[in-house]
C-alpha positions as CSV (number, residue, x, y, z in Angstrom):
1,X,3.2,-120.7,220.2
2,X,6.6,-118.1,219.9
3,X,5.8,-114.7,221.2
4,X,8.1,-112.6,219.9
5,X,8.2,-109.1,221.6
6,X,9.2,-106.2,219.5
7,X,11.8,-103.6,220.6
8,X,12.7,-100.1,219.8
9,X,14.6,-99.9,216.6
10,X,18.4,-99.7,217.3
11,X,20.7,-99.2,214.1
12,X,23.1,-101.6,215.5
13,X,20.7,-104.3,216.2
14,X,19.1,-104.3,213.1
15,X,22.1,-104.2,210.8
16,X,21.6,-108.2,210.0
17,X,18.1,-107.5,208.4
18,X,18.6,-104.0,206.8
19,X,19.5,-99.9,207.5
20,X,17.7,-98.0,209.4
21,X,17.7,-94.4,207.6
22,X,17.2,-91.1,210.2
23,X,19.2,-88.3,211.5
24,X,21.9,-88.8,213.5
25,X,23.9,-86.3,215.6
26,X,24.2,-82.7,214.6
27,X,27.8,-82.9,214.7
28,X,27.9,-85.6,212.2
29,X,26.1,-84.1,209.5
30,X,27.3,-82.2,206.6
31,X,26.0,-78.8,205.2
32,X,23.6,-79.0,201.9
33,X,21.7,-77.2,199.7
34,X,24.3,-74.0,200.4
35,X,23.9,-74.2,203.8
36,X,19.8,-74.3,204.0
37,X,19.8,-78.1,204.8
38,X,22.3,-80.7,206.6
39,X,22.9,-84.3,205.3
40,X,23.7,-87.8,206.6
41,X,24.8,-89.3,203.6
42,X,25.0,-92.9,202.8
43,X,22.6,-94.4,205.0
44,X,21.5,-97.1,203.2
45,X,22.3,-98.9,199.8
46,X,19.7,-99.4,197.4
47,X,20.5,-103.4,195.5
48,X,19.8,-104.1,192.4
49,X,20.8,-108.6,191.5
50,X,17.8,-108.2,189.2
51,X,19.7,-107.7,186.3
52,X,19.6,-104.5,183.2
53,X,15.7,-105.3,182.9
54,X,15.0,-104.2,186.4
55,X,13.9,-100.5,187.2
56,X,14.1,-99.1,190.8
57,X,10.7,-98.0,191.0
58,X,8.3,-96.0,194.0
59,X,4.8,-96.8,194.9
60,X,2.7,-95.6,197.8
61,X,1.4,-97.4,200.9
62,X,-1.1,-96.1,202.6
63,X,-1.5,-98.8,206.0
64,X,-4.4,-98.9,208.1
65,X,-3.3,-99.2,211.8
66,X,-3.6,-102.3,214.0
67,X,-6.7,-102.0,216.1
68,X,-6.7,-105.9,216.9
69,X,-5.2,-106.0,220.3
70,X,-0.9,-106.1,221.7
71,X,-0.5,-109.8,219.9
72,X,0.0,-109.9,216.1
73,X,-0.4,-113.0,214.6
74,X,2.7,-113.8,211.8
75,X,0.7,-115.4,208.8
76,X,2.4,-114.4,206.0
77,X,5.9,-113.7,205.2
78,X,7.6,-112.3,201.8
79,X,11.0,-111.2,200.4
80,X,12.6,-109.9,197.6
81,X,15.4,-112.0,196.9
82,X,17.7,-109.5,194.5
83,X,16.3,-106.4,195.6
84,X,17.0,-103.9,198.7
85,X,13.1,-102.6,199.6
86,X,12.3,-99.2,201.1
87,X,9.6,-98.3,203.4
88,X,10.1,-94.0,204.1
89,X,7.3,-92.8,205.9
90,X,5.5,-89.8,204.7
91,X,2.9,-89.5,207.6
92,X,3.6,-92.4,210.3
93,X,3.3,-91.8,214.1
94,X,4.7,-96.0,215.2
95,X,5.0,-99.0,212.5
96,X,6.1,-102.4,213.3
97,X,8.9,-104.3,210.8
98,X,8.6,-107.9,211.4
99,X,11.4,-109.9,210.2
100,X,13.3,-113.2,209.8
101,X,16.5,-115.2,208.3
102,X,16.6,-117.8,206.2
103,X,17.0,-119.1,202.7
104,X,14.1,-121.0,200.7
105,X,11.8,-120.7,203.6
106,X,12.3,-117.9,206.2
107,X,13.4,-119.3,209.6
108,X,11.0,-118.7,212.2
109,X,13.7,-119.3,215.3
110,X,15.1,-116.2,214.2
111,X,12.4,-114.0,213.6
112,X,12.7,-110.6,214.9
113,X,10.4,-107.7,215.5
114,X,11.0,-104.0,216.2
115,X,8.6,-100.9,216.7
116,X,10.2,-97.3,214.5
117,X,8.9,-93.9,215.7
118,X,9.7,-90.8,214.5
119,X,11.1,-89.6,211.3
120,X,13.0,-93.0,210.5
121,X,12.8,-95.3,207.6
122,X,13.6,-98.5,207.1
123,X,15.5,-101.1,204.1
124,X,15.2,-105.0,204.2
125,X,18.0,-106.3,202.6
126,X,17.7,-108.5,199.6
127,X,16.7,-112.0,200.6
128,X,15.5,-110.9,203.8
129,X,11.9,-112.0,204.9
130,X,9.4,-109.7,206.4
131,X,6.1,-109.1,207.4
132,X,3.5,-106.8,205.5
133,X,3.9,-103.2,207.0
134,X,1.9,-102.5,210.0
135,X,0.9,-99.0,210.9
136,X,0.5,-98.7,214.7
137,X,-1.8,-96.3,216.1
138,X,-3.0,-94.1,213.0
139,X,-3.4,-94.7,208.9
140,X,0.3,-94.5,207.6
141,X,1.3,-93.4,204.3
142,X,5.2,-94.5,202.8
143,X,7.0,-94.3,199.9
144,X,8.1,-98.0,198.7
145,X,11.4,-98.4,196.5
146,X,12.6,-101.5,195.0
147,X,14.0,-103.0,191.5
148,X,11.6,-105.5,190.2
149,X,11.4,-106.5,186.6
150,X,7.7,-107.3,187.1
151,X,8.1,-111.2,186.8
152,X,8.0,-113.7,190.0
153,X,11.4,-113.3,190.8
154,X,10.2,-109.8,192.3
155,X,8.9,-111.3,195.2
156,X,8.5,-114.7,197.2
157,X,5.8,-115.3,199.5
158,X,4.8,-118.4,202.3
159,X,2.0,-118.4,204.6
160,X,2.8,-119.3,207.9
161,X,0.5,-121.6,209.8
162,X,-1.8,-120.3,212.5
163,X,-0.4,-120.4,215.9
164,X,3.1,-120.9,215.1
165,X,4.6,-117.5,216.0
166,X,3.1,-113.8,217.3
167,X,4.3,-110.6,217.9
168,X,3.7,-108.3,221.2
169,X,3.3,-104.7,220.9
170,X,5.0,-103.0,223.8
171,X,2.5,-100.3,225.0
172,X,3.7,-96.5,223.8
């Protein structure tokens, strides 16, 4: 079995998979709202390959937190093959983002896990495959984006046999 032990969420290192939306340095933000808010514009880009019939729509997640132990088993894995996906928490203490590379099939050798705190949200790029959200330590509520034109070219999804591949939780 692959253990795969997740890491603090760096921009950097999770440029491959998706953006990583949060506040940066003070100095780089701009002034908004007429001075009553500052911005860091252009985090992330929202894609659309879905074609004129697609909608970017928002839906809420509400995640129970993982209370099974510091090993989560990878048994599922899905994408959205023409569409950016955004997870922005609206209550969320920890979450773990599961995900891997790959084409057809995702590509377990690659697959990479990271834990987010604080006010940070998260894209997976189109095409990219990922785990269902997990909540860590409390119920978590986020916002969802993503064009879909409600057919099965929305999203793909492959089980993953048991035992193949887990991920750690690193203790808080």
């Amino acid at each position: 079995m692959k253990t795969v032990v997740a890491q603090p969420i760096e921009r950097e290192r999770y440029a491959p998979y998706g953006s990583l939306v949060a506040a940066g340095d003070e100095h780089t933000a701009r002034s908004a709202n007429h001075g009553t808010a500052q911005a860091w514009d252009a985090q992330a880009v929202l894609e659309s390959r879905r074609g004129p019939a697609a909608r970017c729509t928002a839906s809420l997640f509400r995640c129970q937190p993982w209370n099974e132990g510091e090993l989560v088993p990878v048994l599922r894995l899905e994408r959205h093959p023409s569409s950016t996906q955004l997870f922005a928490p609206m209550r969320a203490s920890r979450f773990l983002v599961v995900v891997a590379r790959g084409g057809d099939r995702p590509d377990l050798s690659s697959l990479d896990a990271f834990v987010v705190e604080g006010p940070c949200a998260i894209t997976y790029a189109p095409g990219v495959w990922h785990h269902p959200m997990i909540a860590l330590d409390e119920t978590a509520d986020f916002v969802n984006a993503l064009f879909s034109d409600g057919t099965d070219g929305d999203c793909h999804e492959v089980a993953i046999a048991p035992g193949l591949v887990q991920v750690q939780i690193p203790p808080r």
